[in-house]
LUMVO-327866 format. One record per residue (C-alpha): residue number from 1; x, y negated, z negated; residue in one letter. Coordinates in Angstrom, 3 decimals, decimal comma. Example, Ala and Ser with C-alpha at 12.3 -4.5 7.8 and 13.67 -1.06 7.14 Angstrom:
# LUMVO-327866
 pos       c1       c2       c3 code
   1   12,300    4,500   -7,800    A
   2   13,670    1,060   -7,140    S
END
This chain:
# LUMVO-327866
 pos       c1       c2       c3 code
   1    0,000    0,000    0,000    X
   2    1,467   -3,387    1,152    X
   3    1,337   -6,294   -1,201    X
   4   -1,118   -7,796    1,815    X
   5   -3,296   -5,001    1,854    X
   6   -6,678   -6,919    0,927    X
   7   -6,879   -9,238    4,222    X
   8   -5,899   -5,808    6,579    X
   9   -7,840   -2,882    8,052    X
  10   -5,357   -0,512    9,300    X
  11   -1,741    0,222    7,655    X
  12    1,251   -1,158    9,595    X
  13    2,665    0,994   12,896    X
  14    5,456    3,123   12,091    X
  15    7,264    0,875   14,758    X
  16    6,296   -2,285   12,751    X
  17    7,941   -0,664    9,408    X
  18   10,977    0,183   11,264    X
  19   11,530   -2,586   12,545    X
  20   10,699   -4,705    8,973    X
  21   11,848   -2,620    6,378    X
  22   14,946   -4,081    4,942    X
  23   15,157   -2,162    1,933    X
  24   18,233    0,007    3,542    X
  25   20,511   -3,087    3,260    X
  26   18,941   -5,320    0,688    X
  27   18,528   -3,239   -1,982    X
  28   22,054   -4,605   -2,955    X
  29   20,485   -7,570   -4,170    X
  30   18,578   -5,829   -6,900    X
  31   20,532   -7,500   -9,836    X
  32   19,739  -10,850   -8,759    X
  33   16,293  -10,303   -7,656    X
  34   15,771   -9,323  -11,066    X
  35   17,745  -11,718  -12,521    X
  36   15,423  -14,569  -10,568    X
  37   12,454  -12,384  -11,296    X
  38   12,995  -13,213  -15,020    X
  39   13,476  -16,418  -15,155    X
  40   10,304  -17,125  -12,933    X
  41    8,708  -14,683  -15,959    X
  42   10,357  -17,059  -18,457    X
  43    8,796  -20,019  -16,559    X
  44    5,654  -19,152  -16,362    X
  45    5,634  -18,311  -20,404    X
  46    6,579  -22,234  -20,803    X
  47    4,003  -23,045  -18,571    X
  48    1,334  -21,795  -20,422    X
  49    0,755  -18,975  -17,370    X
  50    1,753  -16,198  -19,404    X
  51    1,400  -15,298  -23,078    X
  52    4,638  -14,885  -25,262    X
  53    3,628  -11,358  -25,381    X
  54    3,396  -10,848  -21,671    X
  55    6,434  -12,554  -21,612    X
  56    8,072  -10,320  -23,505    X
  57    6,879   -7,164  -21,816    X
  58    7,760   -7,773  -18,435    X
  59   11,334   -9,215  -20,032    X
  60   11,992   -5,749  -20,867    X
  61   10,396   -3,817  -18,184    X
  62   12,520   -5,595  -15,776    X
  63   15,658   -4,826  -17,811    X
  64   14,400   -0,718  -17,699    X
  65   14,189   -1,746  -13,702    X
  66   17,353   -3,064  -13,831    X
  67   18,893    0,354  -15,687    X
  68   17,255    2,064  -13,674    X
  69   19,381    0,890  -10,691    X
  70   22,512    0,590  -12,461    X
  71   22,452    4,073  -13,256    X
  72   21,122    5,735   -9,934    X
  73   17,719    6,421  -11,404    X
  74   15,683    3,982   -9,209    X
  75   13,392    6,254   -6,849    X
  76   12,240    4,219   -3,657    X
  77    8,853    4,457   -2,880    X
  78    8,038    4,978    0,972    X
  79    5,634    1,490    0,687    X
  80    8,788    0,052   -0,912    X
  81    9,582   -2,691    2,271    X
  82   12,488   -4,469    0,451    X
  83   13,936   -4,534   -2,828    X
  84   11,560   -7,582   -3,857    X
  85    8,623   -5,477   -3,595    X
  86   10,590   -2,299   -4,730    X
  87   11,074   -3,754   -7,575    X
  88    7,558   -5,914   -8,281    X
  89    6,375   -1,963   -7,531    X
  90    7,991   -0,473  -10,320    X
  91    7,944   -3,285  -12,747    X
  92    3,770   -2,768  -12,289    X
  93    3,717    0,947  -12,712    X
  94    5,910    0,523  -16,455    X
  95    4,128   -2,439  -17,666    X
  96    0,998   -2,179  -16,968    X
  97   -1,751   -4,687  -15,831    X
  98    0,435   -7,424  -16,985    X
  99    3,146   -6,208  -14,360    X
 100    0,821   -7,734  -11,544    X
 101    1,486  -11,181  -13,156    X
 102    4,884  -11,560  -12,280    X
 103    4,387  -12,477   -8,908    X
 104    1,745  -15,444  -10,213    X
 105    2,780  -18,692   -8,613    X
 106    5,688  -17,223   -6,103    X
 107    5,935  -16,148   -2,669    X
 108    8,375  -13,431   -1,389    X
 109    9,582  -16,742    0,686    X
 110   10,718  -18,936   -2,459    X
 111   11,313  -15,683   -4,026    X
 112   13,512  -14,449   -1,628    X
 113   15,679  -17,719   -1,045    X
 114   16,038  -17,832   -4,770    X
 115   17,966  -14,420   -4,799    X
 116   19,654  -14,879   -1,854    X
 117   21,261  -18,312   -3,401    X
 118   22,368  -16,098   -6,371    X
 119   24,068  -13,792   -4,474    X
 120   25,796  -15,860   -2,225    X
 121   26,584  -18,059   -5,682    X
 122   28,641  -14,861   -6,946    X
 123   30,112  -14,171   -3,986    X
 124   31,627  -17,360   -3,272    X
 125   33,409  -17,126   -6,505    X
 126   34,657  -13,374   -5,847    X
 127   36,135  -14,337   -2,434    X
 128   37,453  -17,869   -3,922    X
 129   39,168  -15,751   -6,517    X
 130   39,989  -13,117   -4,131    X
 131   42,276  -16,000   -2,280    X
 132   43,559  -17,054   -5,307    X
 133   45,530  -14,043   -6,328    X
 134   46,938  -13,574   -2,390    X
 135   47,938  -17,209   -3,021    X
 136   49,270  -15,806   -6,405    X
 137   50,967  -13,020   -3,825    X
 138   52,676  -15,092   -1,567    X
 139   54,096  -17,412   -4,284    X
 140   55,917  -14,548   -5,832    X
 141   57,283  -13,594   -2,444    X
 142   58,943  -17,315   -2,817    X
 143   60,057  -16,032   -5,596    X
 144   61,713  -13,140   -5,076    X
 145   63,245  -14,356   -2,149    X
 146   64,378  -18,123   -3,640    X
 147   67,491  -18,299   -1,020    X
 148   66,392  -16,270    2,259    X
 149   65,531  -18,761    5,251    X
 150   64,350  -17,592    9,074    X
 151   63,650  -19,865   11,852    X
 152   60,592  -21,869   11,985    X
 153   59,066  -21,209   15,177    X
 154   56,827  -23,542   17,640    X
 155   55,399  -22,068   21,086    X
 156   56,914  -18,444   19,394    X
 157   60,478  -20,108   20,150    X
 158   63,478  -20,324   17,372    X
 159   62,481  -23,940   16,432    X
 160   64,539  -24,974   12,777    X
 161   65,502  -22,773    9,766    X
 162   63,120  -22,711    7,198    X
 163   63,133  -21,735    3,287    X
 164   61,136  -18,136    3,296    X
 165   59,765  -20,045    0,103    X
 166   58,542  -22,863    2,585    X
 167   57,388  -20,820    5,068    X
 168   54,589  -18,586    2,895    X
 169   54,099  -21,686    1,015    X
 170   52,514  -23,271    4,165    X
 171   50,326  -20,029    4,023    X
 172   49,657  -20,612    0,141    X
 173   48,363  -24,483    1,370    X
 174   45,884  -23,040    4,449    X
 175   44,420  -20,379    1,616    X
 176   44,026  -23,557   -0,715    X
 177   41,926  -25,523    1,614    X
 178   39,684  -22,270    2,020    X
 179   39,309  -22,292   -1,840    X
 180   38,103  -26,102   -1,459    X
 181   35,348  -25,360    0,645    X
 182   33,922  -22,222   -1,002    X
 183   34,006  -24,540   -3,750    X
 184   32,257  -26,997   -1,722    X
 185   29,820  -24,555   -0,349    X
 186   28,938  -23,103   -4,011    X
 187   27,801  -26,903   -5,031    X
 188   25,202  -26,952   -2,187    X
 189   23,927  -23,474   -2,938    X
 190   23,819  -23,977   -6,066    X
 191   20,239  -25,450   -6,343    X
 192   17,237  -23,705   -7,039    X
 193   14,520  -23,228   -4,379    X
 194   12,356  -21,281   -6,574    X
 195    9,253  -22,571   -7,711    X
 196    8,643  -23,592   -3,288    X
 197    5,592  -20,482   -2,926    X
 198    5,022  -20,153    0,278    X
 199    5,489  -23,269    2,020    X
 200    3,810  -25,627   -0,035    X
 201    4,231  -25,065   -3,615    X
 202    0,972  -24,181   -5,552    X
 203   -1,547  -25,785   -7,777    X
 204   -0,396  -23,890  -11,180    X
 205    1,126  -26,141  -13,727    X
 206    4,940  -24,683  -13,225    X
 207    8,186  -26,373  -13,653    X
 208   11,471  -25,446  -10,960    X
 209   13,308  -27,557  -13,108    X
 210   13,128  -24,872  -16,178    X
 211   13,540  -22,171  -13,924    X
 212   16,603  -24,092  -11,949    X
 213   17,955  -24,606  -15,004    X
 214   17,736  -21,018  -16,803    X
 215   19,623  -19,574  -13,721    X
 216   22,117  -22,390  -13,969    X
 217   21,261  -23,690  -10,924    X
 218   22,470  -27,698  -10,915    X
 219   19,099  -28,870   -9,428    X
 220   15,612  -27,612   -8,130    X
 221   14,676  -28,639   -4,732    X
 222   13,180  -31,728   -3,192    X
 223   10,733  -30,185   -0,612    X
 224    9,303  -26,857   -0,554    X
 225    8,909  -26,633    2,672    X
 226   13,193  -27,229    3,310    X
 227   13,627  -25,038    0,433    X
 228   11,585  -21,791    1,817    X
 229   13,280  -22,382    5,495    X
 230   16,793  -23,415    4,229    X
 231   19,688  -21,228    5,484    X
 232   22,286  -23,412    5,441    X
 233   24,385  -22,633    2,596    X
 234   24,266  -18,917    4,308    X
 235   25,888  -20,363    7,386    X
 236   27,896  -22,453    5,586    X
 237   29,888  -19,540    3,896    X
 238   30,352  -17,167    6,982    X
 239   31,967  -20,442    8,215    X
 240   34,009  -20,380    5,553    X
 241   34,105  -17,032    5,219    X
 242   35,099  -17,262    9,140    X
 243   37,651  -19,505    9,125    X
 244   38,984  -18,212    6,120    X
 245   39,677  -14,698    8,128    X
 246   41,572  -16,430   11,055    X
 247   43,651  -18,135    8,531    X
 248   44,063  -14,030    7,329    X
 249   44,353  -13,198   11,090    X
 250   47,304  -15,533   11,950    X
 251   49,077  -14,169    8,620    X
 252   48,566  -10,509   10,142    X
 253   49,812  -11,604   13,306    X
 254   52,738  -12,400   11,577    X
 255   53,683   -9,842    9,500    X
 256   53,082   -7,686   12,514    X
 257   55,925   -9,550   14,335    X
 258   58,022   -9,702   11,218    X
 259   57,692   -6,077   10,946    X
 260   58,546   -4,820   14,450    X
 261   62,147   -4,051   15,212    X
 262   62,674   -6,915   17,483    X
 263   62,437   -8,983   14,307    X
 264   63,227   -6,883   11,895    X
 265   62,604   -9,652    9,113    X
 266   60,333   -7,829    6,955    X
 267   59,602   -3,909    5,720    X
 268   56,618   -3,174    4,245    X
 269   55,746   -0,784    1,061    X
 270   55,007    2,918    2,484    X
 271   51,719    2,605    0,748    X
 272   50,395   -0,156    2,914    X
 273   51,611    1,254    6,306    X
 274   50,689    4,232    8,657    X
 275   52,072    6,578   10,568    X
 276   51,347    8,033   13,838    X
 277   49,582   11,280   14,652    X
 278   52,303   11,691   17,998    X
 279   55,354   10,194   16,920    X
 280   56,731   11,266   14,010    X
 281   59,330    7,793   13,572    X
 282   56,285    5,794   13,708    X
 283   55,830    3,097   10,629    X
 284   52,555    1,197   11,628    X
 285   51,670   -2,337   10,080    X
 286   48,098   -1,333   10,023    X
 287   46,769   -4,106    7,142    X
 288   48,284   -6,744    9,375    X
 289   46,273   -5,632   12,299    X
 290   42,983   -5,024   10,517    X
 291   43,304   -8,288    8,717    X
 292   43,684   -9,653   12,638    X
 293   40,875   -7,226   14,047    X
 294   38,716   -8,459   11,119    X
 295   38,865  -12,400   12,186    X
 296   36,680  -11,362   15,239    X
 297   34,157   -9,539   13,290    X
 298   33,792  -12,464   10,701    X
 299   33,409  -14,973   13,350    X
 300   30,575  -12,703   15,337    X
 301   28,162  -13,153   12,026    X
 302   28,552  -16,851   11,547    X
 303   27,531  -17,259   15,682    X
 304   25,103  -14,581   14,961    X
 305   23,608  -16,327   12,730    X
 306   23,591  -19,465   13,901    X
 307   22,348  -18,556   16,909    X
 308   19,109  -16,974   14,741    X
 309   18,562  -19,931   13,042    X
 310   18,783  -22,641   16,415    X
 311   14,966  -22,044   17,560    X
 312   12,794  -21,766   14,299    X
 313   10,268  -24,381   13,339    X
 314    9,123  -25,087    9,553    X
 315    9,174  -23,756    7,319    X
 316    9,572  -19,658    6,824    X
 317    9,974  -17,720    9,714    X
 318   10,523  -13,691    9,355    X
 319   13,785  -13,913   11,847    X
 320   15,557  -15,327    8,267    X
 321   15,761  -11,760    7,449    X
 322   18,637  -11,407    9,949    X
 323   21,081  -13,294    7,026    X
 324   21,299  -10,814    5,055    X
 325   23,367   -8,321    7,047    X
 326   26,034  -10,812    8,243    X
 327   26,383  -12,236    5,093    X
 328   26,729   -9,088    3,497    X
 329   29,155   -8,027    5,717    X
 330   31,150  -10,859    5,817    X
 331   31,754  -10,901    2,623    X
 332   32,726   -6,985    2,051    X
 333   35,235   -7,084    4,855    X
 334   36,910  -10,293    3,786    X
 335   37,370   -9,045    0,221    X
 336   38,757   -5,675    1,545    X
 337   41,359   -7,804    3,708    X
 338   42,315  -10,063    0,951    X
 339   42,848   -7,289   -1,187    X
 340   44,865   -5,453    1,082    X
 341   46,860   -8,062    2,234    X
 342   47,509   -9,359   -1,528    X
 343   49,230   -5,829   -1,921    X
 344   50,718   -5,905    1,051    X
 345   52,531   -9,301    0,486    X
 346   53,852   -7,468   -2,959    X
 347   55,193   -4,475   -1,319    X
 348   57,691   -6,701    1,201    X
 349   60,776   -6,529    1,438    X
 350   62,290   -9,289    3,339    X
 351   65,148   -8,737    5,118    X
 352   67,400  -11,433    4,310    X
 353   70,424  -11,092    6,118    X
 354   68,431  -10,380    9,594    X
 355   66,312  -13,652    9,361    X
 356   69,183  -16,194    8,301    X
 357   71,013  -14,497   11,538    X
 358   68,633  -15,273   13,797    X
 359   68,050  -18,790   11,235    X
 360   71,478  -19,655   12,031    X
 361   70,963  -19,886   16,060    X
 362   73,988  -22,371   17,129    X
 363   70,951  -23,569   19,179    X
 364   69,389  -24,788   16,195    X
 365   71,911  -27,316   15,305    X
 366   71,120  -29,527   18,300    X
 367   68,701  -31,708   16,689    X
 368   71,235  -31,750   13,707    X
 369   73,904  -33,475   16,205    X
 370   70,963  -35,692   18,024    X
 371   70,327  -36,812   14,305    X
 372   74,029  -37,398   12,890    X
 373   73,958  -39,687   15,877    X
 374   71,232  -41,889   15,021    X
 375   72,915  -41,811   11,693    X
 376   75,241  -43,459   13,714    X
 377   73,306  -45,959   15,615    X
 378   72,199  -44,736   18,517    X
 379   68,991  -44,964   19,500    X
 380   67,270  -41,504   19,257    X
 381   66,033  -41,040   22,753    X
 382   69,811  -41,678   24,167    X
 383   71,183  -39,386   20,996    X
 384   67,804  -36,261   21,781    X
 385   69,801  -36,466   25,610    X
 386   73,426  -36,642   24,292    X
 387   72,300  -33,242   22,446    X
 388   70,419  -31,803   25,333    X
 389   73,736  -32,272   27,382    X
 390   75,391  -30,609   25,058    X
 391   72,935  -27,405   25,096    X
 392   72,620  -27,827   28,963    X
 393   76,121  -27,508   29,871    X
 394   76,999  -23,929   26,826    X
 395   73,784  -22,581   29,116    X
 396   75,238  -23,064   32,187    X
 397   78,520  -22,197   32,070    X
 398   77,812  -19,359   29,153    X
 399   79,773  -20,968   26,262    X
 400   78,771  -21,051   22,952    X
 401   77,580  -24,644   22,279    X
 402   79,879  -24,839   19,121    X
 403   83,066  -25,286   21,825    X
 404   81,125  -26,881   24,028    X
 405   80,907  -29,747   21,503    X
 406   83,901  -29,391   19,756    X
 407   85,289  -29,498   23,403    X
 408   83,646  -33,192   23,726    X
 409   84,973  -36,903   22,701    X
 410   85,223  -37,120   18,676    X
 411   83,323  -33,299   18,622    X
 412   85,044  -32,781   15,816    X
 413   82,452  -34,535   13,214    X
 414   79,733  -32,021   14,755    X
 415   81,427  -28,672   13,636    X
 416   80,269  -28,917   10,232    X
 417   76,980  -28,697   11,162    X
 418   77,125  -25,021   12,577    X
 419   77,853  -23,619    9,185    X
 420   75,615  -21,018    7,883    X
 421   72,611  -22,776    6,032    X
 422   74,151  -26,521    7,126    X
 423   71,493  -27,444    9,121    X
 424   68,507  -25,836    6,677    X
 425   70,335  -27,996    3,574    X
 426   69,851  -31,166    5,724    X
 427   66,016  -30,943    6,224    X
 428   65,624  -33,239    2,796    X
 429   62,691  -35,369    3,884    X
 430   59,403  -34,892    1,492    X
 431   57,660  -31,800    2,579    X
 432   60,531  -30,776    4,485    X
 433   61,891  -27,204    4,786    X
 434   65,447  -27,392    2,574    X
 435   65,981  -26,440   -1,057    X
 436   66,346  -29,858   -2,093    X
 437   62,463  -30,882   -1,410    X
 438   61,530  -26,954   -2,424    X
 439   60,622  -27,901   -6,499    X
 440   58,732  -30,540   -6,061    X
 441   56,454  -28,845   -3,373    X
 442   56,561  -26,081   -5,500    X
 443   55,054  -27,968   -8,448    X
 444   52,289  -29,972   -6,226    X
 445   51,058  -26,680   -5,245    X
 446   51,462  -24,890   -8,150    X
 447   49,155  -28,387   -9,738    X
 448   46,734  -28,128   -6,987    X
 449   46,573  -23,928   -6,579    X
 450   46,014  -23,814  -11,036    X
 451   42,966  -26,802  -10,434    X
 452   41,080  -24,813   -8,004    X
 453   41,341  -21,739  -10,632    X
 454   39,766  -24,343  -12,997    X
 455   37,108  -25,609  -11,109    X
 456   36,671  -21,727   -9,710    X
 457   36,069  -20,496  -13,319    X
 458   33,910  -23,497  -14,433    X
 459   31,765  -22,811  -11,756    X
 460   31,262  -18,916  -12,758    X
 461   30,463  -19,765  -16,247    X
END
């Protein structure tokens, strides 16, 4: 029997329930249903709806509901559409004629956007915490590695050596600015839409702002008709959620190339690699290319969804069920990547020697000279071409460019510069890639990385 039944003649098509049921992939929201479920109870004591009795009763037969799923004793029922009714169903059959009160003053559409809000609430914080500790990862990579440098590439080309520390610092900053906007995104879904009905409230004497408050929501809505139709805070996390796994993509990418053995810069642990069913010398970076694999998934449920949500008019519209799915699923495979990456990152072993080879390109050292020159006087346009010379004519003619400029007028004063680690000690400017700048970028981000924690954990509690 469908909680519709009285206005209908024949029980939905087979085809229909197929089609609608949702009960296969929201049932995960039980808790929070529940959770909503009891406040709305709790509100509608206050407002004089319910006695302190019934209160009381349907208190604790939604906490035997709730048992009953935390323990694997919930039965479905086959009329059981979703877990909002599953669980209205069952709250009924222990309590009694009081159970069919609960639903007094609330639609499945206010109801539903209230549990939703709570579940994306929680799960902004797990995947904001989630980035935290790879940030926490990378940092003690920095660590453990305080002296190894590698180039710094542009267009994939030896560009200037860079501090390791640097270098997975500028990954710790990217993961920061995720953690800013899941914060972001938690304060806009943080306010209550219960209390909406339908699409236009109802005449009962209830108060959103009680209920708002007892889930520790910051605010009840404005307009019930936005509130029951509102899906942006759902497409506002698989953005971040989306973005968030490209960042993860681009730091797969690179352990993949770090791990080959053209590079050779990095091994990984044993226990976060694979091996290959053929060749027995295969060692596979496999959580580097999942984590890149992933980005394409995460990205398909944010355009899904936004795509789902471009045609609807006000308010409700039964396509909103199609949030759930990408939502859930975007956040289960971004948590699985962070966490695999986060060990992943604490199983390297950087190969020190390797990267501060290929760091220590003579090449390197030509914006070095081009600079020493301006040091000089010379205008940097006529000291970028002096340097290009220089590098043109060791191509050419297959010299090292080392003799090529010590070859040259007063070449001498160059030479120093094409000492192991020279030209990384010179980059000195703030936020630049040498060990002189390193502490105090260290300390900005360690300031900035511990206030998101803060705010993170204020937020959950």
């Amino acid at each position: 029997m469908t909680l519709w039944a009285g206005r209908f003649s024949a029980s939905m098509d087979q085809a229909l329930w197929d089609l609608s049921e949702s009960f296969s992939f929201d049932h995960v929201l039980y808790p929070f249903d529940i959770e909503g479920s009891k406040a709305h109870v709790r509100g509608l004591g206050l407002s004089g709806l319910l006695t302190e009795e019934e209160v009381a009763t349907l208190i604790t037969t939604l906490d035997e509901v709730r048992s009953e799923f935390d323990e694997g004793r919930f039965e479905r029922r086959a009329s059981d559409e979703d877990i909002h009714m599953a669980i209205e169903r069952r709250a009924t059959e222990l309590a009694g004629p009081v159970g069919a009160k609960i639903h007094t003053a609330r639609s499945r559409n206010d109801q539903v956007a209230t549990t939703l809000r709570l579940f994306t609430r929680a799960a902004l914080t797990e995947v904001a915490n989630a980035t935290l500790a790879l940030i926490d990862a990378l940092l003690e990579v920095a660590d453990a590695n305080p002296d190894a440098y590698l180039p710094g590439y542009t267009h994939l080309q030896r560009a200037q050596p860079v501090l390791l520390s640097h270098h997975v610092a500028a990954h710790a900053v990217t993961l920061s600015r995720d953690v800013e906007r899941l914060i972001d995104a938690y304060r806009r879904t943080n306010r209550s839409p219960l209390g909406a009905g339908a699409v236009a409230g109802t005449s009962l004497p209830i108060q959103p702002a009680v209920t708002a408050e007892l889930l520790g929501f910051d605010d009840h809505f404005i307009n019930s008709m936005d509130a029951v139709s509102d899906r942006d805070f759902v497409a506002e996390t698989l953005f971040d959620i989306a973005l968030l796994g490209v960042h993860l993509s681009r730091m797969g990418e690179e352990l993949v190339l770090w791990t080959s053995a053209e590079f050779h810069f990095a091994t990984l642990g044993d226990e976060f690699t694979t091996g290959s069913s053929m060749l027995p010398q295969k060692k596979n970076s496999d959580v580097a290319e999942l984590a890149r694999g992933k980005s394409g998934r995460l990205v398909g449920n944010l355009t899904g969804l936004l795509v789902m949500l471009k045609g609807l008019p006000l308010s409700y519209n039964r396509d909103l069920q199609e949030d759930k799915e990408p939502l859930f699923d975007s956040v289960r495979q971004v948590l699985l990547v962070l966490a695999a990456l986060k060990g992943a990152y604490g199983s390297l072993v950087f190969n020190a020697d390797t990267a501060a080879a290929a760091a220590d390109d003579e090449l390197l050292v030509a914006i070095d000279i081009a600079e020493v020159l301006v040091g000089e006087g010379v205008p940097f346009r006529q000291a970028h071409e002096v340097a290009g010379s220089f590098v043109g004519q060791a191509v050419r003619e297959s010299r090292s460019l080392r003799d090529v400029v010590a070859a040259s007028e007063n070449g001498e004063r160059f030479l120093f510069l094409f000492e192991p680690g020279a030209a990384l000690a010179r980059r000195q400017s703030p936020g630049a890639s040498g060990p002189i700048t390193n502490s105090e970028q260290r300390e900005r981000l360690t300031a900035v990385v511990n206030n998101l924690r803060g705010v993170v954990a204020a937020q959950a509690h």
